[in-house]
CHARMM-style PDB file with segment names, atoms N, HN, CA, C and O in Angstrom:
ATOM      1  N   UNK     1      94.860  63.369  75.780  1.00  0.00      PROA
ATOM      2  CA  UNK     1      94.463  63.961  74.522  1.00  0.00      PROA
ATOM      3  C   UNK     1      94.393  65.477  74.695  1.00  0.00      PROA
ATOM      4  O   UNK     1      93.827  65.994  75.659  1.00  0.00      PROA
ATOM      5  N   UNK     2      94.835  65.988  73.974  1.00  0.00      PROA
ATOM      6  HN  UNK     2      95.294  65.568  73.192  1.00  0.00      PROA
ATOM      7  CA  UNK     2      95.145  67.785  74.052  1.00  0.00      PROA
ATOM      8  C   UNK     2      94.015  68.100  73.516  1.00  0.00      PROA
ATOM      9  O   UNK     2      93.561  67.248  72.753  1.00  0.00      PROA
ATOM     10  N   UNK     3      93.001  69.677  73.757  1.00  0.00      PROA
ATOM     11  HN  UNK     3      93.370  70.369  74.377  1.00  0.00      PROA
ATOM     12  CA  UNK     3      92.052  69.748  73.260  1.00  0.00      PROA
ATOM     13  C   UNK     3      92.363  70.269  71.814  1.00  0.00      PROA
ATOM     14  O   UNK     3      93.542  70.392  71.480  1.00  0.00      PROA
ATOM     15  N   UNK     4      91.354  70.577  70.947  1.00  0.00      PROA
ATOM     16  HN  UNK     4      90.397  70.477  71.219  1.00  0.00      PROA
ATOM     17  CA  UNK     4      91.170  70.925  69.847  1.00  0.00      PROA
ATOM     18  C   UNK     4      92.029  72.334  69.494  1.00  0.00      PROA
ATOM     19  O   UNK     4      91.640  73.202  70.275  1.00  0.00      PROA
ATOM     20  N   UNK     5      92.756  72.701  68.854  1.00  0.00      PROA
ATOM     21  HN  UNK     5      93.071  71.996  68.219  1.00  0.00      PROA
ATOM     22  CA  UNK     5      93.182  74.555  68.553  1.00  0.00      PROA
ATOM     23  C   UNK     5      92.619  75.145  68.085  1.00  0.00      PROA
ATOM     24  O   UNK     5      93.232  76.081  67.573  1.00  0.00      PROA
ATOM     25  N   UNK     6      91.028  75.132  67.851  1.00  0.00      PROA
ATOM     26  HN  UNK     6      90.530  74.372  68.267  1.00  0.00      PROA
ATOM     27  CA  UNK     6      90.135  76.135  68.173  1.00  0.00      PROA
ATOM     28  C   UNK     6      90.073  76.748  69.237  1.00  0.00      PROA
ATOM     29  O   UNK     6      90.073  77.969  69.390  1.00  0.00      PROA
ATOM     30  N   UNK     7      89.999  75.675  70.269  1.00  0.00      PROA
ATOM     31  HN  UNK     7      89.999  74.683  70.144  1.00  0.00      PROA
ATOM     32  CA  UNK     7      89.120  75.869  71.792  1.00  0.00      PROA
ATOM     33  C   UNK     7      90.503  76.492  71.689  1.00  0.00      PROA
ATOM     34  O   UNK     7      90.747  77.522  71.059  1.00  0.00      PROA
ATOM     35  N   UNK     8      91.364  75.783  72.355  1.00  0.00      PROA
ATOM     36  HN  UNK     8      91.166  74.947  72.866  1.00  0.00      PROA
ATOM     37  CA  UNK     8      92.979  76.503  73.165  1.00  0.00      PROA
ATOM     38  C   UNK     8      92.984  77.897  72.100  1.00  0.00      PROA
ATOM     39  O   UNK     8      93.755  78.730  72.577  1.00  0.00      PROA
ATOM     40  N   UNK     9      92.564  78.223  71.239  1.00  0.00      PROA
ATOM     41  HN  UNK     9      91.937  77.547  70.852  1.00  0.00      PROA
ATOM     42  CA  UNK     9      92.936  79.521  70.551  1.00  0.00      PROA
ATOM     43  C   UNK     9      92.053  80.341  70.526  1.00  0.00      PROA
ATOM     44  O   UNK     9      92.271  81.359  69.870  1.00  0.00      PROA
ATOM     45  N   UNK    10      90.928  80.217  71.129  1.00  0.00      PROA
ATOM     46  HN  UNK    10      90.751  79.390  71.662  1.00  0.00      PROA
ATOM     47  CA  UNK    10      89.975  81.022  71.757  1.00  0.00      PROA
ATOM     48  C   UNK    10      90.225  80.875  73.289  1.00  0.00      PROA
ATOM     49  O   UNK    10      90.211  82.030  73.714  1.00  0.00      PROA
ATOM     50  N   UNK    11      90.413  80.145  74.170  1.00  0.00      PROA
ATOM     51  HN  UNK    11      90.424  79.206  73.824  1.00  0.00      PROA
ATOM     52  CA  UNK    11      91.055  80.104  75.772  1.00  0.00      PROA
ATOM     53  C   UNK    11      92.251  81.499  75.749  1.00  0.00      PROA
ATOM     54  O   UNK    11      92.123  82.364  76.615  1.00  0.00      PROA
ATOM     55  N   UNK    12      93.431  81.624  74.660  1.00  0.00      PROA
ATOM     56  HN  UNK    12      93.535  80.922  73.956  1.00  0.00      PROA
ATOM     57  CA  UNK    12      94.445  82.586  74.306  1.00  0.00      PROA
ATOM     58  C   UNK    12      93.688  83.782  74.713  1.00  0.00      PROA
ATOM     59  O   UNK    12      93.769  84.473  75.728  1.00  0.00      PROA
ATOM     60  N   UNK    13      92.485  83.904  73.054  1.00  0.00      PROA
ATOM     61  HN  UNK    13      92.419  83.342  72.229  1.00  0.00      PROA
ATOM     62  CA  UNK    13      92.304  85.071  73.061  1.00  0.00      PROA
ATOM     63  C   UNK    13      90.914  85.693  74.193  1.00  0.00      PROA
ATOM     64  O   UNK    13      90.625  86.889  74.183  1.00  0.00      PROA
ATOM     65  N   UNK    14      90.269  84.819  74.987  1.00  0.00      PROA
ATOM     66  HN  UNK    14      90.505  83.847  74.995  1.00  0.00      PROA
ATOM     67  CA  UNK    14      89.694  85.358  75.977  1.00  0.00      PROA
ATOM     68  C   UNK    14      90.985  85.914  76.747  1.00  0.00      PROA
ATOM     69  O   UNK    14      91.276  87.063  76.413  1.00  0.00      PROA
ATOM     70  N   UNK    15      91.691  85.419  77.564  1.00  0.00      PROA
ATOM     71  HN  UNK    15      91.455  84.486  77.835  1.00  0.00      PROA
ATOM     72  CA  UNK    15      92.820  85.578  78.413  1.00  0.00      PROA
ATOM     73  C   UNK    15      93.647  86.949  78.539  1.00  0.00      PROA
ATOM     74  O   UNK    15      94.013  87.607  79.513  1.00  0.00      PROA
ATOM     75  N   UNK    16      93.804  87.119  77.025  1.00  0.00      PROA
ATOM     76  HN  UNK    16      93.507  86.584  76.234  1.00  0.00      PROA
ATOM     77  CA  UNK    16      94.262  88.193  76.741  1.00  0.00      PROA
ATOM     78  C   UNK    16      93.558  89.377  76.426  1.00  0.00      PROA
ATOM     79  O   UNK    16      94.112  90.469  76.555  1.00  0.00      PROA
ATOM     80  N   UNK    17      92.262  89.263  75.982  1.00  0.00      PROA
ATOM     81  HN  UNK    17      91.811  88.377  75.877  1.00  0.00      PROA
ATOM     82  CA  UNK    17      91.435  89.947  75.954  1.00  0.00      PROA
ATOM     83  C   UNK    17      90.843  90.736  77.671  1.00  0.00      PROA
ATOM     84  O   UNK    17      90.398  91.877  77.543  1.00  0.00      PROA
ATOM     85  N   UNK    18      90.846  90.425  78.458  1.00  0.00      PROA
ATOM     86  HN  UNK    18      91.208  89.499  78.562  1.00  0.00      PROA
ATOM     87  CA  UNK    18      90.263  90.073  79.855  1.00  0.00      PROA
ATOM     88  C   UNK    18      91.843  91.085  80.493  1.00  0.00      PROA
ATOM     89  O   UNK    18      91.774  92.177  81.059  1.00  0.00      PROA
ATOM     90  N   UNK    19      92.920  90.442  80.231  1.00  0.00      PROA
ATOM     91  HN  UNK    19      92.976  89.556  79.771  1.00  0.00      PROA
ATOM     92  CA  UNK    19      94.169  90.975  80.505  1.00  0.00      PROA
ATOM     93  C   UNK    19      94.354  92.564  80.414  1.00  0.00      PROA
ATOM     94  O   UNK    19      94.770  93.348  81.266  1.00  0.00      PROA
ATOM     95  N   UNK    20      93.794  92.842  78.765  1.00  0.00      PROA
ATOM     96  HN  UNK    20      93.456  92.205  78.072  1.00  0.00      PROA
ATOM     97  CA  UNK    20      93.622  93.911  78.408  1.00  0.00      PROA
ATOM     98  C   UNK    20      93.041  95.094  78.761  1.00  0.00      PROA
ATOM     99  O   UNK    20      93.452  96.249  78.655  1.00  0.00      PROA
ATOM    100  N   UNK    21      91.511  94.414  79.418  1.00  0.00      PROA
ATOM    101  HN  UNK    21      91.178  93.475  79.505  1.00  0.00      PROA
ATOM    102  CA  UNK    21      90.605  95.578  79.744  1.00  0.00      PROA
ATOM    103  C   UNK    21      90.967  95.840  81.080  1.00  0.00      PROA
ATOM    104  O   UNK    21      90.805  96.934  81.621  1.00  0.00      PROA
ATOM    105  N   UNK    22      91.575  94.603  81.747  1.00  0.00      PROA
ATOM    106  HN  UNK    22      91.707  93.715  81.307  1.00  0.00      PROA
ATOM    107  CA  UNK    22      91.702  94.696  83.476  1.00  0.00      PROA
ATOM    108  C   UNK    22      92.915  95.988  83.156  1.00  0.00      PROA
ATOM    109  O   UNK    22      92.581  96.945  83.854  1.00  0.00      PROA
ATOM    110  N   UNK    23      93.792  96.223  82.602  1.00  0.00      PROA
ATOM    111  HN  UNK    23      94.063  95.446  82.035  1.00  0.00      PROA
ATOM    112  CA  UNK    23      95.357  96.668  82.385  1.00  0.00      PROA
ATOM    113  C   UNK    23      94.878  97.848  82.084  1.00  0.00      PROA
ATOM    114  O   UNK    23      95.238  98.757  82.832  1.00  0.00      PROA
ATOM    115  N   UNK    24      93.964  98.198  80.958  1.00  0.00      PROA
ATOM    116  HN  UNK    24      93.671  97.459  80.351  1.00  0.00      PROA
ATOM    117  CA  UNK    24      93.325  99.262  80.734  1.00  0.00      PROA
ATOM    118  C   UNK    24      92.614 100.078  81.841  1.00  0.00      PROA
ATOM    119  O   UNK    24      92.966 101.242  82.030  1.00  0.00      PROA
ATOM    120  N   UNK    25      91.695  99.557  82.529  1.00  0.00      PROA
ATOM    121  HN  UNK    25      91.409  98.612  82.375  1.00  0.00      PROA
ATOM    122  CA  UNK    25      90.863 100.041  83.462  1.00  0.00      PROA
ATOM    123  C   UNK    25      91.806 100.290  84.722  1.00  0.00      PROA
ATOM    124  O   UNK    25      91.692 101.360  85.319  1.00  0.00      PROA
ATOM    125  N   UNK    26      92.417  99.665  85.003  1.00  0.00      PROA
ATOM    126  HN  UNK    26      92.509  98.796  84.518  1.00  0.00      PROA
ATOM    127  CA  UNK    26      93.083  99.751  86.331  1.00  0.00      PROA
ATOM    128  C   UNK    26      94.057 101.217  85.843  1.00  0.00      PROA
ATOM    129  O   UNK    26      94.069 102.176  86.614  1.00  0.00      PROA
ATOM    130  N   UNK    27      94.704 101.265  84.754  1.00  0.00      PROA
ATOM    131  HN  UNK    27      94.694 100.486  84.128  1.00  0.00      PROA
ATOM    132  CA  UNK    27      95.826 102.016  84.383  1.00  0.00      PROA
ATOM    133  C   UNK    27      94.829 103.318  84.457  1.00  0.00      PROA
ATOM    134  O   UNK    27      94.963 104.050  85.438  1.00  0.00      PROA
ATOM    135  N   UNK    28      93.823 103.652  83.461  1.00  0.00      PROA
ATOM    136  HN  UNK    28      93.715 103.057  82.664  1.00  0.00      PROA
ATOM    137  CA  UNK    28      93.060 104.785  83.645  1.00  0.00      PROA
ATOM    138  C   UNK    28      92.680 104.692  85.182  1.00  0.00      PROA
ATOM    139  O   UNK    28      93.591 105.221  85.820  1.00  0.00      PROA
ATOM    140  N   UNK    29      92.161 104.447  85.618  1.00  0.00      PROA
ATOM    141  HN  UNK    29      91.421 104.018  85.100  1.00  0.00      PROA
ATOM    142  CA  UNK    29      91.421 104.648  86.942  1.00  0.00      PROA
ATOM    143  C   UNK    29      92.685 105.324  87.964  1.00  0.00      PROA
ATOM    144  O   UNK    29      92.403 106.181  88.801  1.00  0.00      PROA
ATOM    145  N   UNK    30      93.894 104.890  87.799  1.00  0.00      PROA
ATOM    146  HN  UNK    30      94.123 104.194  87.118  1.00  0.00      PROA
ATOM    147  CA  UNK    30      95.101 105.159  88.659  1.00  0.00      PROA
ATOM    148  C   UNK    30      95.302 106.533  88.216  1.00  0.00      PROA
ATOM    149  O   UNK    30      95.168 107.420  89.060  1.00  0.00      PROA
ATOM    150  N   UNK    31      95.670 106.910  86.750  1.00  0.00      PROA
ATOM    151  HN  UNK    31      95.779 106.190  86.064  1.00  0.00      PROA
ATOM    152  CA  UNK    31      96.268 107.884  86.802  1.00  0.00      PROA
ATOM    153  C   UNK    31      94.855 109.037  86.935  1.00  0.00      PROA
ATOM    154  O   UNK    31      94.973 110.135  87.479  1.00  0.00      PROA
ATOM    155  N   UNK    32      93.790 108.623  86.438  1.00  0.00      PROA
ATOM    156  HN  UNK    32      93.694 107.731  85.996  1.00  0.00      PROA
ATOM    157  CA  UNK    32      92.856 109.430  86.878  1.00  0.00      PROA
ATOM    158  C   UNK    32      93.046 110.206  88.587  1.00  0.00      PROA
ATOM    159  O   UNK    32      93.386 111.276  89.092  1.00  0.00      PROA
ATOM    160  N   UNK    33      92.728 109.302  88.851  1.00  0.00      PROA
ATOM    161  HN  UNK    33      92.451 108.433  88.442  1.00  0.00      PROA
ATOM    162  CA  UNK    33      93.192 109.138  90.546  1.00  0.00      PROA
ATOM    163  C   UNK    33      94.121 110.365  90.717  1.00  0.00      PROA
ATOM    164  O   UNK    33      93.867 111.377  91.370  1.00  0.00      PROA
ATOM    165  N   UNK    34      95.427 110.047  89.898  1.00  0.00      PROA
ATOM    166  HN  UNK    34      95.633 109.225  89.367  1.00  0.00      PROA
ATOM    167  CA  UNK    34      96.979 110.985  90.270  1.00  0.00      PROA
ATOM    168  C   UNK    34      96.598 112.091  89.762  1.00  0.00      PROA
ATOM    169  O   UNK    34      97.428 112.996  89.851  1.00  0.00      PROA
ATOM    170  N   UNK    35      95.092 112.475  88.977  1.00  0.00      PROA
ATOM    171  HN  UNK    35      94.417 111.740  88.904  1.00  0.00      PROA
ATOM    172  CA  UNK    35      94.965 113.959  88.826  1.00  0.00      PROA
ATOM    173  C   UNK    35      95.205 114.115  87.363  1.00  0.00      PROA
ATOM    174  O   UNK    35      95.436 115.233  86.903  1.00  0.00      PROA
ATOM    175  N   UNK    36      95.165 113.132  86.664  1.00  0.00      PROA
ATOM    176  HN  UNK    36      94.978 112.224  87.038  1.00  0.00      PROA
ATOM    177  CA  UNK    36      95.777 113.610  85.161  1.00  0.00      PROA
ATOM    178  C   UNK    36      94.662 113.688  84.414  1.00  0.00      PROA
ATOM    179  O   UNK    36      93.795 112.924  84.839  1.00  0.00      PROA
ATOM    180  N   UNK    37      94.219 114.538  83.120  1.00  0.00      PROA
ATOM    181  HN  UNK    37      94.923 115.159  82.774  1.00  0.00      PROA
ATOM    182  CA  UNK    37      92.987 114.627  82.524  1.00  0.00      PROA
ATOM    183  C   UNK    37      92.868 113.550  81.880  1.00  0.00      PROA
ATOM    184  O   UNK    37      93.646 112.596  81.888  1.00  0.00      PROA
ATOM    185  N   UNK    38      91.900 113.666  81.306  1.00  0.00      PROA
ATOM    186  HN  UNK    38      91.268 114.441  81.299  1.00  0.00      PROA
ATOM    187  CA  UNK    38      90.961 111.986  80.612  1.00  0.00      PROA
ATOM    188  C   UNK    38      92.045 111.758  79.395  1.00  0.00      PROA
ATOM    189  O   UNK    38      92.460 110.602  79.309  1.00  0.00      PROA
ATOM    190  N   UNK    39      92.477 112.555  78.595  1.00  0.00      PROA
ATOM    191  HN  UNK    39      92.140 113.493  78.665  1.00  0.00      PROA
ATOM    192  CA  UNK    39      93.661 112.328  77.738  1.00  0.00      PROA
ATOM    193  C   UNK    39      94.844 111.540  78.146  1.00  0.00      PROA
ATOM    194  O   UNK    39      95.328 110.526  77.644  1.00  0.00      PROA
ATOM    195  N   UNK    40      95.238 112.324  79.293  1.00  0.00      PROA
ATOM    196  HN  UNK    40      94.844 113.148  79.700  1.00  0.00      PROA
ATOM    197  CA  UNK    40      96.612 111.870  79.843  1.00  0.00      PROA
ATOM    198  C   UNK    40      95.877 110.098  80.643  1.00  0.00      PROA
ATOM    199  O   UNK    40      96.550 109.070  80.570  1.00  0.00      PROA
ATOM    200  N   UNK    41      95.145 110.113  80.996  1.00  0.00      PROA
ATOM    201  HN  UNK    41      94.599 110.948  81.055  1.00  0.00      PROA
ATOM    202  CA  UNK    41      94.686 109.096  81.965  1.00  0.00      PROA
ATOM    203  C   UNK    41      94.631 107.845  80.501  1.00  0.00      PROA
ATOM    204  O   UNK    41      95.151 106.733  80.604  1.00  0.00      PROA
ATOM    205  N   UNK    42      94.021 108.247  79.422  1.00  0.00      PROA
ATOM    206  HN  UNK    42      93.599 109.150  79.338  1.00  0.00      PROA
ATOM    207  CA  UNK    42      94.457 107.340  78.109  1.00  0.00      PROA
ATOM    208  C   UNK    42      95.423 106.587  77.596  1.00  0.00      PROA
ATOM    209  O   UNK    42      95.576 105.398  77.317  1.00  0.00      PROA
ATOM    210  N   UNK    43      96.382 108.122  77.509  1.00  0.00      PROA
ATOM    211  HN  UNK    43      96.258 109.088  77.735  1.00  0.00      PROA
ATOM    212  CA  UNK    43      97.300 107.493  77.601  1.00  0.00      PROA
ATOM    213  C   UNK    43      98.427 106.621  78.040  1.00  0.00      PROA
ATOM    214  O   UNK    43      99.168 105.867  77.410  1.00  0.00      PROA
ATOM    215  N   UNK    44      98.312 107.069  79.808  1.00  0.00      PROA
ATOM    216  HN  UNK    44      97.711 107.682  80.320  1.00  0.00      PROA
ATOM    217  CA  UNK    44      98.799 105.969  80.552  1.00  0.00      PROA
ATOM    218  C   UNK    44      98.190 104.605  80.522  1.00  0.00      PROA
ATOM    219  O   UNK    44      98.994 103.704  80.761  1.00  0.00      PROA
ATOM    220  N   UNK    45      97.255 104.328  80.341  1.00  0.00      PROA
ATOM    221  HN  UNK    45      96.602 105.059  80.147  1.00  0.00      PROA
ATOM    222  CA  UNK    45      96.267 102.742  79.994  1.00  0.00      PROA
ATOM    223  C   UNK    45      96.779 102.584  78.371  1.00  0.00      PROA
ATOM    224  O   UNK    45      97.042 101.390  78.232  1.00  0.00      PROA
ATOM    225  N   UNK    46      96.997 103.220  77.241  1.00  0.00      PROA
ATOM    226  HN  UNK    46      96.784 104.191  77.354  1.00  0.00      PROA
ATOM    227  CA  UNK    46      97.919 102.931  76.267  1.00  0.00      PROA
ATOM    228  C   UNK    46      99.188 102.107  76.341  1.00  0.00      PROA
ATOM    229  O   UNK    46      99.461 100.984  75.915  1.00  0.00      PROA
ATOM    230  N   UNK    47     100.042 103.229  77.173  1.00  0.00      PROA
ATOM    231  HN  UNK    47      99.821 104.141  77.518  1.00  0.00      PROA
ATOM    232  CA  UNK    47     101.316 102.758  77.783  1.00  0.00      PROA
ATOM    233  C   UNK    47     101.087 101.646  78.517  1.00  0.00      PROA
ATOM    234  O   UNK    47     101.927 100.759  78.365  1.00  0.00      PROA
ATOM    235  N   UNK    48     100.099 101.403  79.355  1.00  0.00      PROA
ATOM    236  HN  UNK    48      99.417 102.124  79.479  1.00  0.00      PROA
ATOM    237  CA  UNK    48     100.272  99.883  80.053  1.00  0.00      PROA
ATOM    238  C   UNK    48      99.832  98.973  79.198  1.00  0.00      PROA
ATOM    239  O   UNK    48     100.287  97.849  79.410  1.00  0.00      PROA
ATOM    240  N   UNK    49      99.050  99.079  78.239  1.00  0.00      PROA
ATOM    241  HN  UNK    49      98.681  99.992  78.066  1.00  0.00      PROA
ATOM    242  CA  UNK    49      98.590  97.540  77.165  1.00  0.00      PROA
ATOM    243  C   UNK    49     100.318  97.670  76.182  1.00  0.00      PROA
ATOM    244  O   UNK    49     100.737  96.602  75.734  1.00  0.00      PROA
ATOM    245  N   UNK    50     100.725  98.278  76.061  1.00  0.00      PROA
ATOM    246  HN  UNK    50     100.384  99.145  76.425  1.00  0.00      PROA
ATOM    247  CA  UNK    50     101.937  98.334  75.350  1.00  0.00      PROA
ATOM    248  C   UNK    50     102.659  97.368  75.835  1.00  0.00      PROA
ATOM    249  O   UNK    50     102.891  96.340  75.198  1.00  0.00      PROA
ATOM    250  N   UNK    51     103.223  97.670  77.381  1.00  0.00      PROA
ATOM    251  HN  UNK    51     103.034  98.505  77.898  1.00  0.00      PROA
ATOM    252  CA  UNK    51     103.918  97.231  77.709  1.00  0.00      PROA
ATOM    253  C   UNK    51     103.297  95.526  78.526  1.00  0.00      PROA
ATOM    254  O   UNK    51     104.119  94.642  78.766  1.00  0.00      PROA
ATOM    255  N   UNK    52     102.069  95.377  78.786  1.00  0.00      PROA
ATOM    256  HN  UNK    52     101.401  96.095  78.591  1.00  0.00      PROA
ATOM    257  CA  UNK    52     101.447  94.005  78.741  1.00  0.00      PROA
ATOM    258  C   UNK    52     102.171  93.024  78.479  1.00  0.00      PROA
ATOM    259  O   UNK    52     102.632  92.928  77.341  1.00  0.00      PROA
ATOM    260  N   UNK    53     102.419  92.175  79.331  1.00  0.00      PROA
ATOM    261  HN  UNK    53     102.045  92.253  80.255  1.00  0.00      PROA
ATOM    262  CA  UNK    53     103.440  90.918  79.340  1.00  0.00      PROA
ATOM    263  C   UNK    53     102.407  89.659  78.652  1.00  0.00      PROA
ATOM    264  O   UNK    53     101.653  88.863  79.211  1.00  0.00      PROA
ATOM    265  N   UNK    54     102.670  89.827  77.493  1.00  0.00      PROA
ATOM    266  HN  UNK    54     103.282  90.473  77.039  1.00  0.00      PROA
ATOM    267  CA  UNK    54     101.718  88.476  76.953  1.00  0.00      PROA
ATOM    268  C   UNK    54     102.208  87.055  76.822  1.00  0.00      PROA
ATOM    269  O   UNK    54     101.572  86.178  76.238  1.00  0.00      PROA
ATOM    270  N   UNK    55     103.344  86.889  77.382  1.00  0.00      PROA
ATOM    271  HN  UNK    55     103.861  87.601  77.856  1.00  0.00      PROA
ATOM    272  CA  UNK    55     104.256  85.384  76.957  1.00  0.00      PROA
ATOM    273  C   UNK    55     103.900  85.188  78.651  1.00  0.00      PROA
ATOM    274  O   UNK    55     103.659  84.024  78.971  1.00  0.00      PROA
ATOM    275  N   UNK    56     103.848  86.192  79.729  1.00  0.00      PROA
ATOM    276  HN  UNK    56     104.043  87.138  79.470  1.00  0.00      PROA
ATOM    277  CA  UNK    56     103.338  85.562  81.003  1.00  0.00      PROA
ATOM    278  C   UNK    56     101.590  85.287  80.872  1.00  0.00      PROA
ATOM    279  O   UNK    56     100.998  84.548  81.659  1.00  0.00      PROA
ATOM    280  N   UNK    57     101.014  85.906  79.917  1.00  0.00      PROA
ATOM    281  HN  UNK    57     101.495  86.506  79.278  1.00  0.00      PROA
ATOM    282  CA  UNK    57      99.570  85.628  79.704  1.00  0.00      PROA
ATOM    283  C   UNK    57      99.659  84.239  79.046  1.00  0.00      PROA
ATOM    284  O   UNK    57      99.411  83.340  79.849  1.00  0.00      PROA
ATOM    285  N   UNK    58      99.850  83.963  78.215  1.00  0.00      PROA
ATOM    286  HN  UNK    58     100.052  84.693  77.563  1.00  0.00      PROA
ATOM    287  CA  UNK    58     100.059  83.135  77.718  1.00  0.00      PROA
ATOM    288  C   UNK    58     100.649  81.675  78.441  1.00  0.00      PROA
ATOM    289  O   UNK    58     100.087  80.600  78.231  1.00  0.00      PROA
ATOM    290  N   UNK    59     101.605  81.779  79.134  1.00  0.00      PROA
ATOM    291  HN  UNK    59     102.061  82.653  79.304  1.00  0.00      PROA
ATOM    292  CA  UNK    59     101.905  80.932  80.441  1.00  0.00      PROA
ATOM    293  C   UNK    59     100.691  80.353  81.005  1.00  0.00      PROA
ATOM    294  O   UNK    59     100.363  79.218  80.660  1.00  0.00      PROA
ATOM    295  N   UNK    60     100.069  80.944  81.743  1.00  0.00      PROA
ATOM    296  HN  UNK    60     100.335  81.867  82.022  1.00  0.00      PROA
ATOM    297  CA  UNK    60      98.969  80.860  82.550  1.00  0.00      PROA
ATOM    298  C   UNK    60      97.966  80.343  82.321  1.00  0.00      PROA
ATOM    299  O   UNK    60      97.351  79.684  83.160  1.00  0.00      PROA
ATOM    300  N   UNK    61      97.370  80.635  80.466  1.00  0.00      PROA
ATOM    301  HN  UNK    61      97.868  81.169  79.784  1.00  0.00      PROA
ATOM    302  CA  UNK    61      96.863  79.921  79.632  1.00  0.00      PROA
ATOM    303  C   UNK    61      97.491  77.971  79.301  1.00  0.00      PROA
ATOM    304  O   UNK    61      96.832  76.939  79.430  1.00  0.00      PROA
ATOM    305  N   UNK    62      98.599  78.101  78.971  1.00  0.00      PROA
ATOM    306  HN  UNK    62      99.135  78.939  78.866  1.00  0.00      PROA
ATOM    307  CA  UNK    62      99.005  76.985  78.647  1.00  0.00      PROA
ATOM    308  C   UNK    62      99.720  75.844  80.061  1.00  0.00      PROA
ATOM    309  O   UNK    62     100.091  74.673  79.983  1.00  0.00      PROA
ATOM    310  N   UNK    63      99.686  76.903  81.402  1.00  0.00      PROA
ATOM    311  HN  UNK    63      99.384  77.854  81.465  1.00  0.00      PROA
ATOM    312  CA  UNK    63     100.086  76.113  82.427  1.00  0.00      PROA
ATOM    313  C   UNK    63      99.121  76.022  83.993  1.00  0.00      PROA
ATOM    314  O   UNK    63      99.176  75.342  85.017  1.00  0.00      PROA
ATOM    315  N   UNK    64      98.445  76.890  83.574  1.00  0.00      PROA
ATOM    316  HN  UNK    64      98.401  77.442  82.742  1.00  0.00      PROA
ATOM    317  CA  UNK    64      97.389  77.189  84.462  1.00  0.00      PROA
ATOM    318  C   UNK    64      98.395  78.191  85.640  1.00  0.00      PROA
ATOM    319  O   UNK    64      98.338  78.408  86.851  1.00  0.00      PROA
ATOM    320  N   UNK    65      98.791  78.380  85.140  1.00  0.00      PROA
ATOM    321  HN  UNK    65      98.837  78.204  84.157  1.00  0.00      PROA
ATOM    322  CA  UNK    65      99.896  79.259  86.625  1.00  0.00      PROA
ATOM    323  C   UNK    65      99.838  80.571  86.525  1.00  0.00      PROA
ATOM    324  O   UNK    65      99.916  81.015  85.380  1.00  0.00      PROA
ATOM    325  N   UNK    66      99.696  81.491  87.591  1.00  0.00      PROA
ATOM    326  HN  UNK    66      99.632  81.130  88.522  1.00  0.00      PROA
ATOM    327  CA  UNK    66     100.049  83.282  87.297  1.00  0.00      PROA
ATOM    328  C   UNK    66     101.018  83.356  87.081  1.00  0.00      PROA
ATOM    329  O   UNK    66     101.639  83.044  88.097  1.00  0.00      PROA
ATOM    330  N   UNK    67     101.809  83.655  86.135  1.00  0.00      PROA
ATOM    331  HN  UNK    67     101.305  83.908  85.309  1.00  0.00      PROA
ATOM    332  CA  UNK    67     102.935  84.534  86.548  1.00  0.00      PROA
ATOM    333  C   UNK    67     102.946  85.619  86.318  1.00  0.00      PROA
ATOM    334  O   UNK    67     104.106  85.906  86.024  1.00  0.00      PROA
ATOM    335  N   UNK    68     102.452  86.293  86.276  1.00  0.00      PROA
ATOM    336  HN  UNK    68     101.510  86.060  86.515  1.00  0.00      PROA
ATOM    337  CA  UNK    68     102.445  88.092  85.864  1.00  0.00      PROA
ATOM    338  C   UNK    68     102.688  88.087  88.060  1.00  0.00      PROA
ATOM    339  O   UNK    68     102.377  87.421  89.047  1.00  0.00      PROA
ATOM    340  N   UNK    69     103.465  89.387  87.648  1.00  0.00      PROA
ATOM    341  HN  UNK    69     103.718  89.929  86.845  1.00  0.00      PROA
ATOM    342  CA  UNK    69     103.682  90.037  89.154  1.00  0.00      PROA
ATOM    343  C   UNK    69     102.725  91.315  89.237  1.00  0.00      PROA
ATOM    344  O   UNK    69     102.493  91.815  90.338  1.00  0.00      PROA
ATOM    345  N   UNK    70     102.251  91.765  88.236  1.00  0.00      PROA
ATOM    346  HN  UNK    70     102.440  91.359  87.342  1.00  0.00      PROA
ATOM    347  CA  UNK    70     101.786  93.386  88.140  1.00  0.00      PROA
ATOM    348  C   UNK    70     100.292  93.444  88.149  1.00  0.00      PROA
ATOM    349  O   UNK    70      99.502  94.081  87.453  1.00  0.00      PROA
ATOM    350  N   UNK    71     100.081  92.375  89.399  1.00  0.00      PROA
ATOM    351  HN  UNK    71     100.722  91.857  89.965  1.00  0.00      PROA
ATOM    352  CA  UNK    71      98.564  92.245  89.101  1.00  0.00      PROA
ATOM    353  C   UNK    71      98.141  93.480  90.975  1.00  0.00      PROA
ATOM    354  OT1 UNK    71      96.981  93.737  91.297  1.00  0.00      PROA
TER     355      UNK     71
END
């Protein structure tokens, strides 16, 4: 019996949510790191939720498996 698509559609949006801030934080913290001001350091954590692989988030959700490589 498959669960309910509430639950599995809140399981999604934790997943991706969680995806987000890790992608965010890691992306600022790096370019911080490389010396770039709090703007530029934004925007690189912009650029990485942009480019956020959500059909491999999503995978992982629906198969229990990682596949993201960019962890």
């Amino acid at each position: 019996m498959s669960e309910p698509a509430s639950s599995h559609d809140q399981r999604i949006a934790e997943a991706i949510r969680a995806a987000c801030i890790k992608t965010a934080q890691q992306s600022y913290e790096h370019a911080a790191a490389d010396g770039l001001c709090d703007e530029g350091a934004w925007e690189v954590a912009i650029d990485a939720l942009r480019s956020l692989d959500v059909a491999a988030i999503l995978h992982e959700v629906n198969t229990g498996k990682d596949m993201r490589v960019n962890e």
